[in-house]
DOFI-717181 format. One record per residue: x, y, z of N, C-alpha, C, O in turn. Coordinates in steps of 0.05 Angstrom, whole numbers, plus 5000, padded with zeros to 4 digits. Example, Ala and Ser with C-alpha at 12.3 -4.5 7.8 and 13.67 -1.06 7.14 Angstrom:
% residues 2
526448865156524649105156526449345156528549345169/525749555142527349795143525850015157526850235161/
% end
This chain:
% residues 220
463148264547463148554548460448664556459848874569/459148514547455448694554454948624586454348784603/455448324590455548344625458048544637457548614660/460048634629461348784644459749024646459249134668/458549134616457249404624455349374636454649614640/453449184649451349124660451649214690450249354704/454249064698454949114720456249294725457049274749/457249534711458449754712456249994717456550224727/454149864706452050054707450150034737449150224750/449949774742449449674759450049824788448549944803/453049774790455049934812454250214811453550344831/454250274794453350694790451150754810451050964822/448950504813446150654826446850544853445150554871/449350414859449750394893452050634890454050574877/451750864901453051034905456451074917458451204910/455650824944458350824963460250584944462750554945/458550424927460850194919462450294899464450164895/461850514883462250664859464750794868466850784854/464550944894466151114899467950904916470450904912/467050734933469850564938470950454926473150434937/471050324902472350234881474650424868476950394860/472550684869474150894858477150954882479550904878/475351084909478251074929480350824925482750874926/479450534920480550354927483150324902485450254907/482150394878483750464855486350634872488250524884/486050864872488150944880488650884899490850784895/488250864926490550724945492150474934494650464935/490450274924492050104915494250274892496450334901/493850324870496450484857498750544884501050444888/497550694898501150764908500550554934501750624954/499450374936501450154963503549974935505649864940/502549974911503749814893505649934879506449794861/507050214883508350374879510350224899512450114890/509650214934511350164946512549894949514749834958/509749684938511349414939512649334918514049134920/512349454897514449404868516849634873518249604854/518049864892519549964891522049984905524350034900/520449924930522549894949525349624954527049644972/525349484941526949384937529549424917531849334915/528049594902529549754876530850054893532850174885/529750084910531150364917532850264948534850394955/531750024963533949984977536249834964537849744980/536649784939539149634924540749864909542949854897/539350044914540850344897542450534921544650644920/540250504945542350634965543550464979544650594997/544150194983545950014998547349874995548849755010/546949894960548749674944547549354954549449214961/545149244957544348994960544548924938543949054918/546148574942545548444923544248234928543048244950/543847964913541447824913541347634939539447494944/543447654954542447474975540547734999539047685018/541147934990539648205013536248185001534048135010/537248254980534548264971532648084975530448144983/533347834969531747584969531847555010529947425018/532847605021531747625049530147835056528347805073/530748095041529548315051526748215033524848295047/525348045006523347935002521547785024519047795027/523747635040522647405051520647485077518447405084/522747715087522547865113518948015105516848025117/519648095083516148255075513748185071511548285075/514847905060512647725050511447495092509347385097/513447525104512047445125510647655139508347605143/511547845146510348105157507548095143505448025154/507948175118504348195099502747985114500548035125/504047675113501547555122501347595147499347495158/502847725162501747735202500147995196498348025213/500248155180499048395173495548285173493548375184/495848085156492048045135491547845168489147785170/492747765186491847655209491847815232490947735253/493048075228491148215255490748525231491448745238/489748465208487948605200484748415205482548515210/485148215202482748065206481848105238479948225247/483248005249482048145274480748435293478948475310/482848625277481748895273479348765266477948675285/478548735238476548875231473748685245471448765242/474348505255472248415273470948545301468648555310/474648645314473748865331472749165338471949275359/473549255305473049595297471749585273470849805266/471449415259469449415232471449455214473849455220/470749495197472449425156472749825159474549975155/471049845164472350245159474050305181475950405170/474550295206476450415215478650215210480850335209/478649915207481549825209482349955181484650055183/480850005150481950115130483650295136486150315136/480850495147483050695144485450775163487350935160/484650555189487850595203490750505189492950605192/489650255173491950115159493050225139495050125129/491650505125492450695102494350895119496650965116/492450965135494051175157497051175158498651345152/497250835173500050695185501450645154503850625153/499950625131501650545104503150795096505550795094/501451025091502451305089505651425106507651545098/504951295134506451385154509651185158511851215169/508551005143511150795149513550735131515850645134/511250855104512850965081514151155083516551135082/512851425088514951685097517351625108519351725097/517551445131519651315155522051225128524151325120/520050935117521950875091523751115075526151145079/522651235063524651475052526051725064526651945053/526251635087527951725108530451745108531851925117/531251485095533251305099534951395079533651455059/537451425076539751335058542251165066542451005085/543951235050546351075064547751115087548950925097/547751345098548951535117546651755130547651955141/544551745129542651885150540351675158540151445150/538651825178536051645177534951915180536152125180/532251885183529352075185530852365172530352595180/532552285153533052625129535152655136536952595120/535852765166538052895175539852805190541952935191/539652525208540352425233542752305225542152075218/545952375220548252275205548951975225549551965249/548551755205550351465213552451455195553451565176/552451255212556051105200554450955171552050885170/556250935152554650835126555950515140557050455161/555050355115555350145108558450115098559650245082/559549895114562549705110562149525088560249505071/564049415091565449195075564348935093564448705086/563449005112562148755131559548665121558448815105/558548465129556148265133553548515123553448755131/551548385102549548545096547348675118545548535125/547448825125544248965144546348975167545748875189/549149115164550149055190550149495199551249605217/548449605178549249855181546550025200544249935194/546550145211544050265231542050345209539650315214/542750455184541250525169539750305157537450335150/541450025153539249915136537749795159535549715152/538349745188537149615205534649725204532649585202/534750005207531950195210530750135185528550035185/532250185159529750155142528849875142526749895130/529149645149528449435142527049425169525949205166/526449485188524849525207521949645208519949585221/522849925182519650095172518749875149516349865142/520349745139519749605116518049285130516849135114/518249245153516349085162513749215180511649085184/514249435189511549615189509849645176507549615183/511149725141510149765123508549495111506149485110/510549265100509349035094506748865119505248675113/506949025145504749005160501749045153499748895151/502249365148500349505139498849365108496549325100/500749335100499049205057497448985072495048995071/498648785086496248535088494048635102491748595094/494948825131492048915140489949075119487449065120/491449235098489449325081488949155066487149235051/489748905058488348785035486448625053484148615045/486948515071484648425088481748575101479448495107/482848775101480549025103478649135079476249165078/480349165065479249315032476949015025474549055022/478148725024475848575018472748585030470548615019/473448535060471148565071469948755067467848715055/470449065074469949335064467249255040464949335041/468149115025467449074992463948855002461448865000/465548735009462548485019461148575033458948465036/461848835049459448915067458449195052457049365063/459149205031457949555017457249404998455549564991/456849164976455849084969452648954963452248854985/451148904954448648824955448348504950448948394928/447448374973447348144980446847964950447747734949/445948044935444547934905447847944886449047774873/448548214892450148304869453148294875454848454867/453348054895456747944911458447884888460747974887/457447734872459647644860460547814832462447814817/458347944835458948014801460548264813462348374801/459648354839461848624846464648614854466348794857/464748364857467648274865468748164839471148104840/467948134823468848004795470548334791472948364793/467848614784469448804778471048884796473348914787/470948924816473548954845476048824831478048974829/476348574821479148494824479248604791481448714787/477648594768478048794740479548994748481948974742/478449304767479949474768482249484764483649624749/483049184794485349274798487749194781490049264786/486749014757489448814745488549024718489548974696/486749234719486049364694488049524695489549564676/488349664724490850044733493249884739495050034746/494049624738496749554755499249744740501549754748/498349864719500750024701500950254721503150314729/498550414730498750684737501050724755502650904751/501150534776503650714797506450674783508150844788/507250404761509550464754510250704741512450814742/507650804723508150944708508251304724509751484717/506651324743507551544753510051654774511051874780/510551264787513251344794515751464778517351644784/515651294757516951314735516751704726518351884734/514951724712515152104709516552244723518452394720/514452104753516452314776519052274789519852434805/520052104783523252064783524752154762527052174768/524152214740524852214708524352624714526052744701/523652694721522253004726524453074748526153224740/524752994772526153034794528552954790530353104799/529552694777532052644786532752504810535052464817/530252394827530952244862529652044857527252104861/529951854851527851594868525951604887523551544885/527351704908525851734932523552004929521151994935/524552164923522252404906520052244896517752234906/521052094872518751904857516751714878514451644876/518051704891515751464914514151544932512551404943/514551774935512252014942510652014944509452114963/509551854922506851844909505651664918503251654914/507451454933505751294958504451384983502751274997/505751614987504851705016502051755012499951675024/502751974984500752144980496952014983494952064997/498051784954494351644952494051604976493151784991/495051294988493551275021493051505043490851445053/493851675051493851855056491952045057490852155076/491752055025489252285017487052125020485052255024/486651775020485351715015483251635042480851625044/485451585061484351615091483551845119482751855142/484452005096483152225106479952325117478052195110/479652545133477952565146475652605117473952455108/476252845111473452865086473352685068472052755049/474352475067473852245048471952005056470451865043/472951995090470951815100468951695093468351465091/467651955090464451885082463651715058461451705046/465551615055465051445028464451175036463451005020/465251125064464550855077462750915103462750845127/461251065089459651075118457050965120455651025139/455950755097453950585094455650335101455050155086/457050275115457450025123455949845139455049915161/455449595129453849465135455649275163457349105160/454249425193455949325216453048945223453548775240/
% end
């Protein structure tokens, strides 16, 4: 406990690592909103059962890793701050796409044919969402591949490890937060998709223009 506060204190007098930890808190909350939910809300509007789901897993979990491999390249060719914040950008944006979707529309309003009695993902609707849903699972690996480096280059060459020790604290400290505010805000509204909102929102706010400046000691 006394080395945690050491290094809590520590972090305070580097200004940008304080506050990226802080941004990085919440984006992470709602990309983890969207990777613990979306499987739960495409089995509510499509009726998937476990052979959909466990492909529609499989399908995300490869995407993420082609994601953290041309996030890695990004960020060799644009640096750890712009691939971030492009990859929050495209997370925000790909999510929206996601809750687009129901059984019988896409992007809100655009009326399809629902889903048959035929073969799973045979309906235009789920084709599209499982389409944004490898956009999306794009985007998480490019940001988790980004957010690290991000971290090693705003860091102080002395104080690497103990700042990455608290980096990964944060995050297994808040992993409650996005269930729990999806949760409210579905429980308040009555929509699921209302509730997941709250993914757009963090990344979003978080890659925004007046926030930038929180990575702008990057060490190129």
């Amino acid at each position: 406990a006394r080395q945690l506060i050491t290094t809590v204190l520590k972090v305070k007098k580097v200004g940008n690592v304080a506050l990226y930890l802080l941004a990085r808190l919440i984006f992470y909350s709602g990309m983890n909103a969207g990777v613990l939910f979306v499987g739960v809300l495409a089995a509510g509007l499509f009726s998937w059962g476990t052979a959909e789901l466990t492909l529609y897993g499989l399908l995300a979990s490869v995407f993420a890793a082609l994601g953290a491999l041309a996030g890695g390249f990004a960020d060799k060719r644009l640096g750890s701050r712009r691939s971030l914040i492009g990859a929050l950008m495209l997370a925000a944006l790909s999510f929206g796409l996601i809750l687009s979707f129901s059984a019988d529309r896409v992007l809100f309003m655009i009326p399809v044919a629902p889903r048959s009695d035929g073969p799973g993902f045979s309906s235009v609707a789920e084709q599209g969402f499982l389409a944004c849903v490898a956009l999306f699972s794009l985007t998480v690996g490019a940001v988790i591949a980004a957010s690290r480096t991000m971290m090693a280059r705003l860091a102080p060459m002395q104080n690497l490890a103990e700042f990455f020790g608290l980096y990964a604290l944060v995050r297994q400290a808040t992993v409650f937060i996005a269930p729990l505010l999806v949760g409210l805000l579905t429980m308040w509204s009555g929509s699921q998709r209302i509730g997941l909102t709250i993914q757009t929102i963090a990344p979003g706010h978080w890659s925004s223009r007046r926030h930038r400046h929180l990575f702008q000691e990057e060490i190129l």
